[in-house]
PDB file of N, CA, C and O in Angstrom:
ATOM      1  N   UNK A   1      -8.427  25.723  38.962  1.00  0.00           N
ATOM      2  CA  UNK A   1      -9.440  26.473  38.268  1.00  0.00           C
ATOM      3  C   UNK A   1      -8.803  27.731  37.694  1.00  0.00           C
ATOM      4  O   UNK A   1      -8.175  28.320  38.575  1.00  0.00           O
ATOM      5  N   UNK A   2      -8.749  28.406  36.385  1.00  0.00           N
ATOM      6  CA  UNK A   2      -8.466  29.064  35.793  1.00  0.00           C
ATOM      7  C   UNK A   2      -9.915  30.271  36.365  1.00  0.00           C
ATOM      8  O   UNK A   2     -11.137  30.277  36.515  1.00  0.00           O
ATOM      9  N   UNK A   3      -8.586  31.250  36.524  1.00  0.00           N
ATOM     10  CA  UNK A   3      -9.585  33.232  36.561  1.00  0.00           C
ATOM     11  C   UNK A   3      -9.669  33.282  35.130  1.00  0.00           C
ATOM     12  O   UNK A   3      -9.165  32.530  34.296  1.00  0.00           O
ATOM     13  N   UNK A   4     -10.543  34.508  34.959  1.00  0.00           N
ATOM     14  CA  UNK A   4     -10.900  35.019  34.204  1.00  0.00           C
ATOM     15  C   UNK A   4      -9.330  35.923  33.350  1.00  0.00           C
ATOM     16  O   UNK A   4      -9.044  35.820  32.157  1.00  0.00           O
ATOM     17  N   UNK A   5      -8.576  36.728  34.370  1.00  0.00           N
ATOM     18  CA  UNK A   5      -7.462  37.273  33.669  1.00  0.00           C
ATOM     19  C   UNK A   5      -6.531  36.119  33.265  1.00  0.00           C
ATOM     20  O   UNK A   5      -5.746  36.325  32.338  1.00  0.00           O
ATOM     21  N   UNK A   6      -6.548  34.831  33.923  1.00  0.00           N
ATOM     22  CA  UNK A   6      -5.097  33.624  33.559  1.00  0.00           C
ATOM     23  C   UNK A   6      -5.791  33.554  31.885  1.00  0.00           C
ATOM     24  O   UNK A   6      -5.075  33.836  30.925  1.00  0.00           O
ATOM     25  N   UNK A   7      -7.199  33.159  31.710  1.00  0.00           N
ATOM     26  CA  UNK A   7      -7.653  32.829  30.425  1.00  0.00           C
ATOM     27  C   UNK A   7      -7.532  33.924  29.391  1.00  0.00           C
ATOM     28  O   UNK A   7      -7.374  33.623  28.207  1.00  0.00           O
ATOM     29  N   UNK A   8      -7.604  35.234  29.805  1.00  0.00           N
ATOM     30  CA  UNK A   8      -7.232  36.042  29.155  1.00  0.00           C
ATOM     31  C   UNK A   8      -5.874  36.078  28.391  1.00  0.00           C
ATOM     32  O   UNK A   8      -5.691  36.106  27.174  1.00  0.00           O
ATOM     33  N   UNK A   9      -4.800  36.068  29.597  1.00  0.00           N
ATOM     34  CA  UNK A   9      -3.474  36.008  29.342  1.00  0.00           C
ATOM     35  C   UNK A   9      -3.059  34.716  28.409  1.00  0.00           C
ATOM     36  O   UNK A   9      -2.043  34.750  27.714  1.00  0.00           O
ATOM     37  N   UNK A  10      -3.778  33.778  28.445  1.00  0.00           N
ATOM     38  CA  UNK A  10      -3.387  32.600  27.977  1.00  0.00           C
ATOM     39  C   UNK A  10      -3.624  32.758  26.146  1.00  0.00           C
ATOM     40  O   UNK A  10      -2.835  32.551  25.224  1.00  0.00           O
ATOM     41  N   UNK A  11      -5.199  33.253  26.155  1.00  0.00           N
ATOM     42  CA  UNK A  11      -5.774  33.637  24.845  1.00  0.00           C
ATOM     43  C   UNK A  11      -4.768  34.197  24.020  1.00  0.00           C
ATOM     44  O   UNK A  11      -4.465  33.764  22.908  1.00  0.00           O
ATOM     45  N   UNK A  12      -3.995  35.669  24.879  1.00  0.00           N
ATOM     46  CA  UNK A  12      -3.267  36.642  24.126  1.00  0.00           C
ATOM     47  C   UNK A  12      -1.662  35.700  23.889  1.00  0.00           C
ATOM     48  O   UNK A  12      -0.819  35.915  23.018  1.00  0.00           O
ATOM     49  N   UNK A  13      -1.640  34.966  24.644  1.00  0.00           N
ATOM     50  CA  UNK A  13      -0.035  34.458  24.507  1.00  0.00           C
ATOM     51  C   UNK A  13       0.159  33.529  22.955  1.00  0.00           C
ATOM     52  O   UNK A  13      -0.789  33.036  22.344  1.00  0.00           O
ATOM     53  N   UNK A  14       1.569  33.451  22.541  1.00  0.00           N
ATOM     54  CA  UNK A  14       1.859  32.693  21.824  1.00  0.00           C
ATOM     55  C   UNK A  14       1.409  31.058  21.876  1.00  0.00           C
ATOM     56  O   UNK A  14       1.054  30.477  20.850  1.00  0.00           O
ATOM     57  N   UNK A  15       1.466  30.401  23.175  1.00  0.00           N
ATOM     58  CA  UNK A  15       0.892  29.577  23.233  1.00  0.00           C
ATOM     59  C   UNK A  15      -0.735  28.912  22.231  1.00  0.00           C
ATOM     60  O   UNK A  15      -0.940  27.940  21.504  1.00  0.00           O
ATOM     61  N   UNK A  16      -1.645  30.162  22.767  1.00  0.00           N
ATOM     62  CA  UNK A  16      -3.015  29.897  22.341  1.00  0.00           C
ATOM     63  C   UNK A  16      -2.711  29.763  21.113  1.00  0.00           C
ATOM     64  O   UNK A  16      -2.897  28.599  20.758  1.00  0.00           O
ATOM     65  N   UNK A  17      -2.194  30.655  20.013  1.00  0.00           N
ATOM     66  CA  UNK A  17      -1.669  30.821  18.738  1.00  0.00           C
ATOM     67  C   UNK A  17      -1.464  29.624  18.467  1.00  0.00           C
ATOM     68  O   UNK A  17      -2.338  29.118  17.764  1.00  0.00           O
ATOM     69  N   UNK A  18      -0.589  28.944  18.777  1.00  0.00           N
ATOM     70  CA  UNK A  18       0.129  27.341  18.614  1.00  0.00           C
ATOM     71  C   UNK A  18      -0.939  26.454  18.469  1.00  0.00           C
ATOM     72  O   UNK A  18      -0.911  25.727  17.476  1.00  0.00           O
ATOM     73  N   UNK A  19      -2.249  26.319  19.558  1.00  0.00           N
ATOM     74  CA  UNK A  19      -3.048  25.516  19.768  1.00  0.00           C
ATOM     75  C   UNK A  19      -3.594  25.742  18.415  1.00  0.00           C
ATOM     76  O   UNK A  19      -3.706  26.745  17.710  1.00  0.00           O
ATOM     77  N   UNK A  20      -4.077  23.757  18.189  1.00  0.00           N
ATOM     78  CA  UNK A  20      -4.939  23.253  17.082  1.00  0.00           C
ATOM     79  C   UNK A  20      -5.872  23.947  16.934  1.00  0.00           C
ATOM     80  O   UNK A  20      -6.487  24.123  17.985  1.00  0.00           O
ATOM     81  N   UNK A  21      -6.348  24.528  15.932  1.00  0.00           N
ATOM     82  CA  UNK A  21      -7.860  25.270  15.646  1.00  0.00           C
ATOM     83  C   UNK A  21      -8.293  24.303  14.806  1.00  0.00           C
ATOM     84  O   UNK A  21      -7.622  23.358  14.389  1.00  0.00           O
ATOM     85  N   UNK A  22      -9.850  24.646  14.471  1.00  0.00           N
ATOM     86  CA  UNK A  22     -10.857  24.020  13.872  1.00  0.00           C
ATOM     87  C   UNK A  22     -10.470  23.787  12.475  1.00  0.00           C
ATOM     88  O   UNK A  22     -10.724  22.706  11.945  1.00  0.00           O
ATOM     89  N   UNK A  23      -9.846  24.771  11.818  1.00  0.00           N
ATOM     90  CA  UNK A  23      -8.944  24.415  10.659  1.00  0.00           C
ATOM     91  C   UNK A  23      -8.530  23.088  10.387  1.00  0.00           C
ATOM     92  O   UNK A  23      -8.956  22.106   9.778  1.00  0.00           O
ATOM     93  N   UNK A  24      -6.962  23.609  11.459  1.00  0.00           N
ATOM     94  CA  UNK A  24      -5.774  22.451  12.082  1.00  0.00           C
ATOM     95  C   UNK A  24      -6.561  20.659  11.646  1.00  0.00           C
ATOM     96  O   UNK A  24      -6.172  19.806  10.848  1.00  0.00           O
ATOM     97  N   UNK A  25      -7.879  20.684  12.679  1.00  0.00           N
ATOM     98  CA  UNK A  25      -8.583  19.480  12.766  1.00  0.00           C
ATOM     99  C   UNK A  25      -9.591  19.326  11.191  1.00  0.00           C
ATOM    100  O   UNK A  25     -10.011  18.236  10.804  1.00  0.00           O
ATOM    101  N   UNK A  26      -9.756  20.198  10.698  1.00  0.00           N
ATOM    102  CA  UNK A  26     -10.567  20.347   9.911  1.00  0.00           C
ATOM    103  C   UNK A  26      -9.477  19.556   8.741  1.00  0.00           C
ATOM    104  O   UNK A  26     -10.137  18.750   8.085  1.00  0.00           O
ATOM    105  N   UNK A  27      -7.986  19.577   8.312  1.00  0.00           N
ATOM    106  CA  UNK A  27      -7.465  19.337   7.352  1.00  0.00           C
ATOM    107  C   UNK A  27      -6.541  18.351   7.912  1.00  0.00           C
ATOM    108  O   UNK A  27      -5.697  17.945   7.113  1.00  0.00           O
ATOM    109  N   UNK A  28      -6.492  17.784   9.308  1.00  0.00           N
ATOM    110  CA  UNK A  28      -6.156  16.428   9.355  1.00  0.00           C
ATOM    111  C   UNK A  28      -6.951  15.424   8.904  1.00  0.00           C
ATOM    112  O   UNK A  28      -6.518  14.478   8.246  1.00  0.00           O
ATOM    113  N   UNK A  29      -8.506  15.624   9.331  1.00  0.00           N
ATOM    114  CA  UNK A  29      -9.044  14.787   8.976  1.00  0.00           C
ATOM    115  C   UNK A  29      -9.579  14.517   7.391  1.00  0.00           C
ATOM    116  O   UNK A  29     -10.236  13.538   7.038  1.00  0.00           O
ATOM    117  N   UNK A  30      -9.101  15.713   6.463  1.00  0.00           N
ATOM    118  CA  UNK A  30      -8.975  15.704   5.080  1.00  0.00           C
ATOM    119  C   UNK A  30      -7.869  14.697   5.103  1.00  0.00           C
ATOM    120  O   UNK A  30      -8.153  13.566   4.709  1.00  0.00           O
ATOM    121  N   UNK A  31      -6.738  14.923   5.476  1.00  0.00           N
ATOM    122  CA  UNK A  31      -5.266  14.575   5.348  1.00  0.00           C
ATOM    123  C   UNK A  31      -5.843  12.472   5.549  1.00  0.00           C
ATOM    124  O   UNK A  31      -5.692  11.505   4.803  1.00  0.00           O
ATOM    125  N   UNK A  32      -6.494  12.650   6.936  1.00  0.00           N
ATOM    126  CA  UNK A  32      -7.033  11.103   6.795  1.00  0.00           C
ATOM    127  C   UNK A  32      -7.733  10.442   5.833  1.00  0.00           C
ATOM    128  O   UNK A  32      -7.564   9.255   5.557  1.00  0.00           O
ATOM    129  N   UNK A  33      -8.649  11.301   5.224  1.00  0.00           N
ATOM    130  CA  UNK A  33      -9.623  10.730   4.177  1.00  0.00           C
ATOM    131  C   UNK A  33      -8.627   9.996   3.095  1.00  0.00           C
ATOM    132  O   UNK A  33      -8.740   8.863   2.626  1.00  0.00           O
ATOM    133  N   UNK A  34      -7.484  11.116   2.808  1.00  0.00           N
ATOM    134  CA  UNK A  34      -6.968  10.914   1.429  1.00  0.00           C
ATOM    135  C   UNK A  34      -5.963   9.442   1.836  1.00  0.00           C
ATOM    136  O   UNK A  34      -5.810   8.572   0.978  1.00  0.00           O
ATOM    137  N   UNK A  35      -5.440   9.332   2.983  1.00  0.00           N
ATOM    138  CA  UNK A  35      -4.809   8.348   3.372  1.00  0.00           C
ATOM    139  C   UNK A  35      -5.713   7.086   3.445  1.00  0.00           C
ATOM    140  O   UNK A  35      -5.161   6.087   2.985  1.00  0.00           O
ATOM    141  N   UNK A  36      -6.944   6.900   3.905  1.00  0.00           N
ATOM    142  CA  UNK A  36      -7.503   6.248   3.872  1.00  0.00           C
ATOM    143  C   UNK A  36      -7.783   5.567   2.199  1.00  0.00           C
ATOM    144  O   UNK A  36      -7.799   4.376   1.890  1.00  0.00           O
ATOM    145  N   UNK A  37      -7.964   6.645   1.396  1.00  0.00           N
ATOM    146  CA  UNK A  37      -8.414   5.897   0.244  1.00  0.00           C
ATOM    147  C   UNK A  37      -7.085   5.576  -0.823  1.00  0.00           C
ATOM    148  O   UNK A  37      -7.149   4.930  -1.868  1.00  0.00           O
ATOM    149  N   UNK A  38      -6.029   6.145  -0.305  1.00  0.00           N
ATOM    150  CA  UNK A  38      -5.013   5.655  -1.069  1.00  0.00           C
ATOM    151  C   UNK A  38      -4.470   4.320  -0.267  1.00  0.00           C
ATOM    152  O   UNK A  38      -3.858   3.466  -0.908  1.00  0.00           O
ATOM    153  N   UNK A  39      -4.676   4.174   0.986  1.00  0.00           N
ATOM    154  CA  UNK A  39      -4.598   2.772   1.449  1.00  0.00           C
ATOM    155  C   UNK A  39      -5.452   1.411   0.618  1.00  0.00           C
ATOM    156  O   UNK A  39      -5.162   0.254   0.316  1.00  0.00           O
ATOM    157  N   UNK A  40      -6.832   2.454   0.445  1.00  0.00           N
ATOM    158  CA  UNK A  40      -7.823   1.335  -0.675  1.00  0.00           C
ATOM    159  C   UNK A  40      -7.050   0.659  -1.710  1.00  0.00           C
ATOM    160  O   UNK A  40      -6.877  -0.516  -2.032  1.00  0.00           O
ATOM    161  N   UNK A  41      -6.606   1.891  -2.160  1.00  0.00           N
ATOM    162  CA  UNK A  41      -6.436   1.458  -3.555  1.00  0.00           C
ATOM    163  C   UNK A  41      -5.100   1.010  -3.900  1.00  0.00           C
ATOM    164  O   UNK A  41      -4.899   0.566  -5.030  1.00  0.00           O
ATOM    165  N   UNK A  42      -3.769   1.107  -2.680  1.00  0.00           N
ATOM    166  CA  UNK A  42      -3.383  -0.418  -2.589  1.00  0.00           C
ATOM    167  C   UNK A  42      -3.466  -0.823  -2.444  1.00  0.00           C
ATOM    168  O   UNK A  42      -2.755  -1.716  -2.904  1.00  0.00           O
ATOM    169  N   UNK A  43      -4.475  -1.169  -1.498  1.00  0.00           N
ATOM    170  CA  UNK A  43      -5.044  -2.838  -1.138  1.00  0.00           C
ATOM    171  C   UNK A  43      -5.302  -3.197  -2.452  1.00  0.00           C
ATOM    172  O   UNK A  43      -4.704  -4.258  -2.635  1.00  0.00           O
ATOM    173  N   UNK A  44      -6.029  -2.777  -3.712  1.00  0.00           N
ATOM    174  CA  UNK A  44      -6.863  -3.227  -4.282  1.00  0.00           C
ATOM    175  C   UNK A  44      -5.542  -3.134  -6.053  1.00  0.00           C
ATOM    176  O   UNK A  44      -5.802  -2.975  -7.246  1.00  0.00           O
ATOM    177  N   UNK A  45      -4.718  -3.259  -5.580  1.00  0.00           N
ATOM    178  CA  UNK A  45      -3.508  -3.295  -6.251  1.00  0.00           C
ATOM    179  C   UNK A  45      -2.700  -4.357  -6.226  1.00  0.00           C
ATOM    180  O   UNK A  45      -2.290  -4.913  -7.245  1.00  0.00           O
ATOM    181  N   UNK A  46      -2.354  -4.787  -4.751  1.00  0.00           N
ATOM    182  CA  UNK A  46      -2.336  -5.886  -4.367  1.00  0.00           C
ATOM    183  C   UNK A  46      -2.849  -6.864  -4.441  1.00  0.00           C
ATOM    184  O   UNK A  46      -2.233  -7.876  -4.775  1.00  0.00           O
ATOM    185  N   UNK A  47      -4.340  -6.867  -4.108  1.00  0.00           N
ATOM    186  CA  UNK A  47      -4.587  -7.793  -4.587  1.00  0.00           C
ATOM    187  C   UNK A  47      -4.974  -8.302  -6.345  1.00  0.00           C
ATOM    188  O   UNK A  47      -5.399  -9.412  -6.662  1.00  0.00           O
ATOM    189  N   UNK A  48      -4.778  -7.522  -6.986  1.00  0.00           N
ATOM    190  CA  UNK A  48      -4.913  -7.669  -8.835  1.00  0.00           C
ATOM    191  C   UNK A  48      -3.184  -8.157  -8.879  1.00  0.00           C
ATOM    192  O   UNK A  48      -2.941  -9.001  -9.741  1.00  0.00           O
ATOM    193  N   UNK A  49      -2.231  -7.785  -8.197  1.00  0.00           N
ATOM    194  CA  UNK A  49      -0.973  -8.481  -8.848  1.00  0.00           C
ATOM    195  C   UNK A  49      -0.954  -9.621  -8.042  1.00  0.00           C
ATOM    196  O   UNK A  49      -0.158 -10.514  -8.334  1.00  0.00           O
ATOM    197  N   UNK A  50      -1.803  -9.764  -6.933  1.00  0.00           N
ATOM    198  CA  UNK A  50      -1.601 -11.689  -6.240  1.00  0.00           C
ATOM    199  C   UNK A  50      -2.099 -12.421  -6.908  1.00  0.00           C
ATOM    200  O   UNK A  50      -1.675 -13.575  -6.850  1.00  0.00           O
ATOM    201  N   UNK A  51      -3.451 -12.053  -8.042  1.00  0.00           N
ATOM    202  CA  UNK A  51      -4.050 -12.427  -8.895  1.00  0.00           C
ATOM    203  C   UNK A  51      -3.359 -13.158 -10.078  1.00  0.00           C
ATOM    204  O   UNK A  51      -3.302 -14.307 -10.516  1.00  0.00           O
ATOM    205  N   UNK A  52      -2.749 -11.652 -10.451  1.00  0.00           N
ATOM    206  CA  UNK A  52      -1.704 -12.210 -11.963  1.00  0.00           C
ATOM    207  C   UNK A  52      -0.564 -13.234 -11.370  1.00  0.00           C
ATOM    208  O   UNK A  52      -0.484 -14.242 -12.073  1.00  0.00           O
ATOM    209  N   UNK A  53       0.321 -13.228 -10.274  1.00  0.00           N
ATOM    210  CA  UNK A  53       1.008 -14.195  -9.942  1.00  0.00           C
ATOM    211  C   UNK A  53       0.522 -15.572  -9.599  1.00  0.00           C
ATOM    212  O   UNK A  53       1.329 -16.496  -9.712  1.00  0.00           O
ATOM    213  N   UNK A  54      -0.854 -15.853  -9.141  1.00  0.00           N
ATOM    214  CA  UNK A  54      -0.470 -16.994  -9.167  1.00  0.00           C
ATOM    215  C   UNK A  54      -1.191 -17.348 -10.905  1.00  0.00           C
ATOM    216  O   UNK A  54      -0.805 -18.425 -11.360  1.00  0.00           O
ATOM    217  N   UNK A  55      -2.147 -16.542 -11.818  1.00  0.00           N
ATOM    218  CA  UNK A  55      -2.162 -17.295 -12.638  1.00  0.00           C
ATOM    219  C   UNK A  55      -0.391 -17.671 -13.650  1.00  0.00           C
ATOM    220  O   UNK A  55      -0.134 -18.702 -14.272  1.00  0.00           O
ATOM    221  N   UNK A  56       0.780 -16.078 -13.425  1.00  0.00           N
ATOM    222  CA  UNK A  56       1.723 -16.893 -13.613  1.00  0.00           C
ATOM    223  C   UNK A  56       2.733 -18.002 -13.039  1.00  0.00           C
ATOM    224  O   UNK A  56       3.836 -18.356 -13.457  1.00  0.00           O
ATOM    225  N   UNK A  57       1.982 -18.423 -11.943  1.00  0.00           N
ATOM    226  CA  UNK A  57       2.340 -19.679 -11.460  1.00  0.00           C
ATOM    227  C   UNK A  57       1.892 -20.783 -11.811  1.00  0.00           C
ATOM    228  O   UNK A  57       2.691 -21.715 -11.908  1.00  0.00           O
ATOM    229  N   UNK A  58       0.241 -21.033 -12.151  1.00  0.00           N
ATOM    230  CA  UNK A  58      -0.075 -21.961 -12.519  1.00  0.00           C
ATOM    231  C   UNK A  58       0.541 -21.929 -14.111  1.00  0.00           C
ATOM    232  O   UNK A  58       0.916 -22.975 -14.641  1.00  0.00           O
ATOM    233  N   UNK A  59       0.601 -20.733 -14.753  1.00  0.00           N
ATOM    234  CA  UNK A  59       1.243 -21.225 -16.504  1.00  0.00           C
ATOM    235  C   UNK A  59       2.624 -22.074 -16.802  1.00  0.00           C
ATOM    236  O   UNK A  59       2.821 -22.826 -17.756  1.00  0.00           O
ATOM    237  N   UNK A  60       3.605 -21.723 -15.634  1.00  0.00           N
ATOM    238  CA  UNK A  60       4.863 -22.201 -15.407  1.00  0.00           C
ATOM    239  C   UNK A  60       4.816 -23.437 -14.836  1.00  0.00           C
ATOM    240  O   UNK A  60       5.544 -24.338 -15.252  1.00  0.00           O
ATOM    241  N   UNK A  61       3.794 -23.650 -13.628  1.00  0.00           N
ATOM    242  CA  UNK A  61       4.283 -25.481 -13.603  1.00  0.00           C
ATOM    243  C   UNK A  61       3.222 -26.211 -14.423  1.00  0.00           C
ATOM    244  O   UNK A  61       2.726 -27.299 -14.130  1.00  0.00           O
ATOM    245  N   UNK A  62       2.954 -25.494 -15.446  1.00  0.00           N
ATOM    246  CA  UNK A  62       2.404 -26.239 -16.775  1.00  0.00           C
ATOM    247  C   UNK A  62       3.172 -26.674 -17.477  1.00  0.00           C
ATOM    248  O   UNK A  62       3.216 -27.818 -17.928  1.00  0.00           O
ATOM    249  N   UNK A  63       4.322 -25.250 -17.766  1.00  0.00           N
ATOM    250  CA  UNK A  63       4.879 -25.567 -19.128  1.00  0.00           C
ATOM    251  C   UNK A  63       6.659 -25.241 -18.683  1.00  0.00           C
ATOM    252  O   UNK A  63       7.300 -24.563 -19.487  1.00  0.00           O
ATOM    253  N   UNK A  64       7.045 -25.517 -17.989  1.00  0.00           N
ATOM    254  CA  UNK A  64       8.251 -25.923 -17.167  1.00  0.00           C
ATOM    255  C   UNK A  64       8.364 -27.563 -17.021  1.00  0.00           C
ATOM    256  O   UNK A  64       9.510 -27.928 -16.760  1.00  0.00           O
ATOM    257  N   UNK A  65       7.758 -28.220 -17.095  1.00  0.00           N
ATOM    258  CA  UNK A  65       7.804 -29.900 -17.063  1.00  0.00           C
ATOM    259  C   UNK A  65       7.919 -29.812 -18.438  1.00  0.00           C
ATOM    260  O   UNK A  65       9.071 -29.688 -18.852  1.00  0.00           O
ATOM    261  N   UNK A  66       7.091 -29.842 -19.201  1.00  0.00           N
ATOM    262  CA  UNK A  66       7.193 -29.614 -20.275  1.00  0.00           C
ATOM    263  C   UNK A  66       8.043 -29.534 -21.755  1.00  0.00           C
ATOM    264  O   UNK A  66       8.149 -30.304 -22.710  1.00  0.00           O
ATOM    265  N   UNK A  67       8.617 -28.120 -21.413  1.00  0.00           N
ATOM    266  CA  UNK A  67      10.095 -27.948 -21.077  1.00  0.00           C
ATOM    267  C   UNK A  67      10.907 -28.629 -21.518  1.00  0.00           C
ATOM    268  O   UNK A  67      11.235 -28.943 -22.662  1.00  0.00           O
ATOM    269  N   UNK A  68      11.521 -29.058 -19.740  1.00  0.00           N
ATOM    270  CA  UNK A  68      12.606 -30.316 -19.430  1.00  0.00           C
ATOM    271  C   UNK A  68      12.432 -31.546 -20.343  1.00  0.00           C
ATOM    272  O   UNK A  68      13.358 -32.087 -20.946  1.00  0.00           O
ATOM    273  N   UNK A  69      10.501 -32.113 -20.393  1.00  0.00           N
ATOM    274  CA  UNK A  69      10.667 -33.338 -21.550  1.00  0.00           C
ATOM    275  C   UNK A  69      11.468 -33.151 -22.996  1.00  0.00           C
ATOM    276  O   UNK A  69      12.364 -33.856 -23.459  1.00  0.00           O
ATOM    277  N   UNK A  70      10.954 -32.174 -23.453  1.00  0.00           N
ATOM    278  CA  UNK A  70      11.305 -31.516 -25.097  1.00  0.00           C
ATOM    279  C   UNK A  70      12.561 -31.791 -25.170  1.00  0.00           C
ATOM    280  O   UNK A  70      13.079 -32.498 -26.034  1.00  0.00           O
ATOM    281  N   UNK A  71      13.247 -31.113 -24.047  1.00  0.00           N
ATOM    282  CA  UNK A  71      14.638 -30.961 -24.172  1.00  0.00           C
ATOM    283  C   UNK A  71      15.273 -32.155 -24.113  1.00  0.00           C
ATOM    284  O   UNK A  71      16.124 -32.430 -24.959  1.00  0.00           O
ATOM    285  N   UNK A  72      14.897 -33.151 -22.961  1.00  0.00           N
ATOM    286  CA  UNK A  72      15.138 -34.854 -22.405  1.00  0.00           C
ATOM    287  C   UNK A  72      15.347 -35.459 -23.596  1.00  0.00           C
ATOM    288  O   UNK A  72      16.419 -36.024 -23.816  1.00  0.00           O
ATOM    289  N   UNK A  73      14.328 -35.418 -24.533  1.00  0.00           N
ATOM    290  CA  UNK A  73      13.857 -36.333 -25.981  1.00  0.00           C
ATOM    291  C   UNK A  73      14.656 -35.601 -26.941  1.00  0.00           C
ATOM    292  O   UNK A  73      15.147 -36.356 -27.780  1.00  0.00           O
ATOM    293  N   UNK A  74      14.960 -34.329 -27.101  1.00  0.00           N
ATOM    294  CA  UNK A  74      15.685 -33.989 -28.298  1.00  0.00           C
ATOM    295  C   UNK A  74      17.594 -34.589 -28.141  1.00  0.00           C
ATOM    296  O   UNK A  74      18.308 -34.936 -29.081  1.00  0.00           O
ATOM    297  N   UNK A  75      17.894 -34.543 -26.978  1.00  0.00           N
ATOM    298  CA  UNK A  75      19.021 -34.870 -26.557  1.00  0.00           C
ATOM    299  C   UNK A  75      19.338 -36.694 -26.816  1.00  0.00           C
ATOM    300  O   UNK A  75      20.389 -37.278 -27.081  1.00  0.00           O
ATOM    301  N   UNK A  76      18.020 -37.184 -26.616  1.00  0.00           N
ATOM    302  CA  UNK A  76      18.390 -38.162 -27.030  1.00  0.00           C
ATOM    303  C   UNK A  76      17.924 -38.689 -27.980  1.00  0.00           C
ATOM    304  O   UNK A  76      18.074 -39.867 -28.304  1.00  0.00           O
ATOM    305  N   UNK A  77      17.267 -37.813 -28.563  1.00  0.00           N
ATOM    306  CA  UNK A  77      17.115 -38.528 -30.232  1.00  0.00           C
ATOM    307  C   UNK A  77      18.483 -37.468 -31.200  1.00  0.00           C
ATOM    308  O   UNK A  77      18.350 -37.375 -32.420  1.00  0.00           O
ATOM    309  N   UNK A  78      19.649 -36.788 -30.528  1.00  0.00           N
ATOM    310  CA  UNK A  78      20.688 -36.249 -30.886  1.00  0.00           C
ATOM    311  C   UNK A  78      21.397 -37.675 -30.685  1.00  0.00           C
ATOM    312  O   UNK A  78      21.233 -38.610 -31.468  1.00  0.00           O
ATOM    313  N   UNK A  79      22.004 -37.714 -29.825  1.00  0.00           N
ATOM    314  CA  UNK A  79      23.199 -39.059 -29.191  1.00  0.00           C
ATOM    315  C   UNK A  79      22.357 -40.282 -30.117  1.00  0.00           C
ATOM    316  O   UNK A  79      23.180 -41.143 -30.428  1.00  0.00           O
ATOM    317  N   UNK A  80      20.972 -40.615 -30.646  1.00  0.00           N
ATOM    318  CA  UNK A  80      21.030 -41.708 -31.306  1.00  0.00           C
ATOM    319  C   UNK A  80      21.567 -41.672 -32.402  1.00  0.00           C
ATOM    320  O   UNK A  80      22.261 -42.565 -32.888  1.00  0.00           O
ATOM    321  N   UNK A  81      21.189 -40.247 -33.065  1.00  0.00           N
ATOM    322  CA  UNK A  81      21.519 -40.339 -34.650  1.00  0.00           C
ATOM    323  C   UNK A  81      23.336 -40.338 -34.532  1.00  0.00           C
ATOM    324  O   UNK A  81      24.022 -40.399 -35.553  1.00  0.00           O
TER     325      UNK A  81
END
């Protein structure tokens, strides 16, 4: 159990100084907000470029077969002529 003079002494010391004040807590939990919503808004970044990748996935094994035929048929309508 803390006296009345230990709490005193404690108040006046460098210590108390050190301790978190209402501030301290007051601008972590700013500090969280802003973390929180910049977490959003990579999430929400992420998911718009998982978006664009796979539609450039589906464009490529469209036109990647494709492609290879063009090339298959020009090669050999080269070697016929």
């Amino acid at each position: 159990m803390l006296t009345t003079g230990q709490l005193s002494a404690f108040l006046k010391s460098d210590q108390a100084k050190a301790a978190p004040s209402e501030r301290t807590a007051q601008e972590a939990t700013e500090a969280m907000k802003r973390t929180e919503k910049i977490i959003e808004e990579t999430q929400a970044q992420l998911v718009q470029q998982g978006q664009t990748l796979t539609g450039f996935t589906i464009v490529t094994t469209a036109f990647l077969p494709l492609g290879f035929c063009t090339s298959v048929f020009y090669l050999l309508s080269v070697t016929v002529i």
